[in-house]
Every structure is written in C-alpha cells, then in structure tokens.
C-alpha positions in Angstrom: 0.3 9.1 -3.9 -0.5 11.2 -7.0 -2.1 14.6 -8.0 -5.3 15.8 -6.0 -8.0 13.4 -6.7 -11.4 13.9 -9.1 -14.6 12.1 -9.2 -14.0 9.1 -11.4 -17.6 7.0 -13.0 -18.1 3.4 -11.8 -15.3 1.2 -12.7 -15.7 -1.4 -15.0 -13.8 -4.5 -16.8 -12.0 -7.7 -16.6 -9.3 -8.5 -14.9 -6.0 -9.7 -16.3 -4.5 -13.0 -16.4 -1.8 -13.7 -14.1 1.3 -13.2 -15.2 4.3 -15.8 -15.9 7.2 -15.6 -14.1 10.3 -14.5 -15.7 13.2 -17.1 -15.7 15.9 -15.6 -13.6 13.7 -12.8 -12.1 12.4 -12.3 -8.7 9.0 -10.9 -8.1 8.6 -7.8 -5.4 5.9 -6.6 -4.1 5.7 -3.3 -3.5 2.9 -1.6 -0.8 3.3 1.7 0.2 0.8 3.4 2.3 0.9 6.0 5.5 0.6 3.2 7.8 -0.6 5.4 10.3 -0.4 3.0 12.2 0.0 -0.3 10.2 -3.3 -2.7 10.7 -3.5 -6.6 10.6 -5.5 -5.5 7.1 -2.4 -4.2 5.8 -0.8 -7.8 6.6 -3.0 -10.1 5.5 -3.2 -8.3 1.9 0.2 -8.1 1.6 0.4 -12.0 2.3 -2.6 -13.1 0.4 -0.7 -11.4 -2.8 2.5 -12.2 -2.0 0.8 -16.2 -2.3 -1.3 -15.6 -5.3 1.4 -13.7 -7.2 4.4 -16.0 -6.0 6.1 -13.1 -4.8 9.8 -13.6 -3.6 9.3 -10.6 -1.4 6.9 -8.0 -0.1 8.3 -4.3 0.3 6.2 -1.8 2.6 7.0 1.4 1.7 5.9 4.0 4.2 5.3 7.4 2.7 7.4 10.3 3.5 4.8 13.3 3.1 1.6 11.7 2.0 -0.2 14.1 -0.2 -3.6 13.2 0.2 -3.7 13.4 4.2 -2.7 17.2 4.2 -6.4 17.7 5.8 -5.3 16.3 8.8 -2.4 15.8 11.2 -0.1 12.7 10.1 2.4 10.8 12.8 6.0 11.8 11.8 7.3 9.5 9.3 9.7 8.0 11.7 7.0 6.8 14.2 5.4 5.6 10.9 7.9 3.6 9.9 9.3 2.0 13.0 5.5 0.8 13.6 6.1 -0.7 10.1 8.9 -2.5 10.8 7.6 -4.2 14.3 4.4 -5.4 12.5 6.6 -7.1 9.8 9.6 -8.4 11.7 7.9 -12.0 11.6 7.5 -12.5 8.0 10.6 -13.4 6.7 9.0 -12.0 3.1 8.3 -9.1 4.5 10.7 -5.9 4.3 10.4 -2.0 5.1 11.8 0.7 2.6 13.4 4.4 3.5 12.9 4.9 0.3 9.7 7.5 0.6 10.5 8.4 4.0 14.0 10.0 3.1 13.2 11.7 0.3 12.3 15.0 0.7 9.0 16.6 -1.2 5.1 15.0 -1.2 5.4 11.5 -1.9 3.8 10.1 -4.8 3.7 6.8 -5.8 5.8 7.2 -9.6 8.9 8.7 -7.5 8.5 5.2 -5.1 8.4 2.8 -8.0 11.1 4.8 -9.8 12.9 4.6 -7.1 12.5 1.0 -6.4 13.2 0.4 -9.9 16.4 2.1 -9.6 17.3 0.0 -6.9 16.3 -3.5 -8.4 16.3 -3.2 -11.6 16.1 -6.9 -12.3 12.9 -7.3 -10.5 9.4 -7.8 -11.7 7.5 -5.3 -9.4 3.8 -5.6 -8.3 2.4 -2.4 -6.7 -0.1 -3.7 -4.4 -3.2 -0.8 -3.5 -6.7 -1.1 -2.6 -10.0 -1.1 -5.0 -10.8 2.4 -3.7 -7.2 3.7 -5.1 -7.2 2.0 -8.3 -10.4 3.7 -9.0 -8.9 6.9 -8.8 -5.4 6.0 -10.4 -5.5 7.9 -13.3 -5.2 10.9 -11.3 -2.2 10.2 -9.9 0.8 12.0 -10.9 2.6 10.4 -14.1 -0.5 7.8 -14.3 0.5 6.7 -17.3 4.0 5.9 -16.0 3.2 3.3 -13.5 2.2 0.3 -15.5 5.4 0.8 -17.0 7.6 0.5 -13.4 5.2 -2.0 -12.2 2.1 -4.8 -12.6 -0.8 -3.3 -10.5 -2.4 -5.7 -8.0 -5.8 -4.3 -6.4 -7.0 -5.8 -3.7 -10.8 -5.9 -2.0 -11.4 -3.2 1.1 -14.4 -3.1 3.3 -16.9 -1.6 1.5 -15.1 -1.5 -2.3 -15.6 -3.8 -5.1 -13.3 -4.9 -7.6 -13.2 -3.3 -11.3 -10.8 -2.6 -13.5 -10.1 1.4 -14.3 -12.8 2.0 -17.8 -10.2 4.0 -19.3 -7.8 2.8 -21.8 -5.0 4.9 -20.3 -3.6 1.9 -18.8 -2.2 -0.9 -21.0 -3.9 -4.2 -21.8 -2.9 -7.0 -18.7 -1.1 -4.3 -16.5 -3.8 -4.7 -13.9 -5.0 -7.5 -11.5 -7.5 -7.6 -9.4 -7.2 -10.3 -5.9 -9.9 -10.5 -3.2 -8.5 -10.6 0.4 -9.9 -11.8 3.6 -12.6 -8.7 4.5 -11.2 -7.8 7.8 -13.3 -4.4 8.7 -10.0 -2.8 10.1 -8.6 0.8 8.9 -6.2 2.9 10.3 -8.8 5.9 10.8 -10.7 3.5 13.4 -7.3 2.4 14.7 -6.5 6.2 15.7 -10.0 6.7 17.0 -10.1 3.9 19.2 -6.8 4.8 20.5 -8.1 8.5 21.2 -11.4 7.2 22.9 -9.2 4.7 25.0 -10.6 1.7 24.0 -8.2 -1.1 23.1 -6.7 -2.0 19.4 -5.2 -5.4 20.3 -6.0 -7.8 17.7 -6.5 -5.0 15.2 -3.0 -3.5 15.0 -0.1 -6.3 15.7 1.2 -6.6 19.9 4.3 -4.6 19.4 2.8 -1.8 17.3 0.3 -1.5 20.3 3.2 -1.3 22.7 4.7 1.4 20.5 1.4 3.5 20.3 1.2 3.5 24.0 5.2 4.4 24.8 5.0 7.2 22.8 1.5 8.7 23.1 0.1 8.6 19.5 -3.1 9.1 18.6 -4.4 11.3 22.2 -4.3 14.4 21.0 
C-alpha cells in the first residue's frame, strides 16, 4: 500500500520499547493485506502480536485495489474478503474491515489508517506488516504520515530479518519489531498449489479451502 517501490540499502537499528498502555484506551490492531487467499501465516502473526502488544482487537483489512499486484491478476475483493472472514470467524479478537474494499481508487495503506482512525478515534492503533514491507516503507504514499495514525509492528517472514528502517524519517519509538512462529506459507505458493491441484489443507484454514474449491479460484 504506497507509491511504486525503490531499492532501499540494508536496514539497520534498534527496536523500540514496548509501549504502555493508555488508561481508558483500547489497543487495535490493524493488518491489511490482499489476502489472496488468507494463509494460517497471516493468523498466527496476527495472534502472536495481538499477545505481545495486549491488543484488545485485531482488524484485517483486505485491500480494495492493491497497488503493488497490478502485474498480475488479483481475486475480486469480494472473494478476498469473504475468505477473510471464514479464516477469522474463530477468534473472537479477530475482526474484518470494508473499509479498503469499498472505497474506490488504489488502496494505500495512509487512506486505511486514516480511515480507521476516523472511525475509532479513541484507539491506540498498531499497523501490523512484515520485515520485507517495513524495509520499503518509506516509499509508501504519505510515509511520513503513518507513524502518526499508528505504532508500526514488523513481524519476521520466511526469509526476512528484522531491522528497523536507517532513515530518520520515522520518529523515535514509532516502530517495533516481534518475531513470529516461521511458518514457510505465502499466498503466492497457496495459489500455485491450488493451480497444480495439489492440496492447501493445513496451509490455508478448512473453510477458506472449501471456498477456494466452490468457486474455482486460483485454475486459471
């Protein structure tokens, strides 16, 4: 969610205390992705931060028009979404936003928090993303607008380390950094499992595999 991505240099840095709660504030989390489909990956970080951080709540916000995925065909948002919400129906922390997938345009992640923000404007908000993303977050769109809607949580993916963005752009203790469980899942390897026919049980949760087979995703 941002502005087409450059090469960024090796990250570097610490990684910033936690933060105390807020008396009277609940804490969302906030994880927006394509979700194309939504992996047991996806989960699991969303519940090891929601834990570390205390979170009250964990939003998944599928996007609406994912920028960054123009090179290749995406599932329609609804599809997207409704896989979303199977995969999270038994977390009772866990909720799914419209917010990105009615709103017309690219989405980029600015217009989500600022949405969000909108909407609770109470709330602390933690934007959860993976190492590879925050490397490249200061080419999003309004970079230096998002540690201001939100604390940024990165989280380890196969293959990614953990470092804090060099730059100064991004205020002192507005990022933290939380290794997950490595599960080796993605969604690319979802789809091409699901195209070669071979089975994504265990990988994707049992009702988002039902829905991938009702409706025919990922064959053509």
């Amino acid at each position: 969610m941002g502005l087409p991505q450059r090469r960024q240099p090796p990250l570097t840095g610490s990684p910033a205390p936690l933060p105390g709660r807020a008396p009277g504030r609940s804490r969302i989390g906030v994880m927006g992705g394509t979700f194309d489909p939504v992996h047991n990956g996806h989960l699991v970080a969303a519940s090891e931060v929601a834990a570390r951080f205390d979170l009250d709540e964990v939003v998944f916000v599928p996007t609406g028009e994912p920028w960054q995925k123009s090179a290749r065909a995406v599932s329609p948002a609804e599809h997207r979404y409704l896989m979303t919400v199977i995969a999270t129906a038994s977390n009772p922390r866990f909720t799914v936003s419209r917010v990105d997938v009615d709103r017309p345009g690219p989405t980029y992640t600015v217009d989500t928090l600022s949405d969000l923000r909108t909407q609770r404007p109470d709330a602390e908000l933690y934007f959860i993303t993976g190492a590879d993303a925050l490397a490249q977050m200061l080419t999003w769109k309004d970079a230096e607008r998002l540690a201001e809607l939100a604390n940024l949580v990165g989280v380890t993916r196969p293959g990614h380390d953990l470092a804090v963005p060099a730059s100064g752009s991004l205020p002192a203790g507005s990022v933290h950094l939380l290794e997950v469980p490595a599960l080796a899942i993605s969604s690319t390897d979802c789809r091409e499992r699901v195209r070669q026919d071979l089975p994504v049980w265990y990988l994707v949760p049992d009702g988002v595999v039902q829905h991938i087979a009702k409706h025919g995703l990922y064959r053509d």
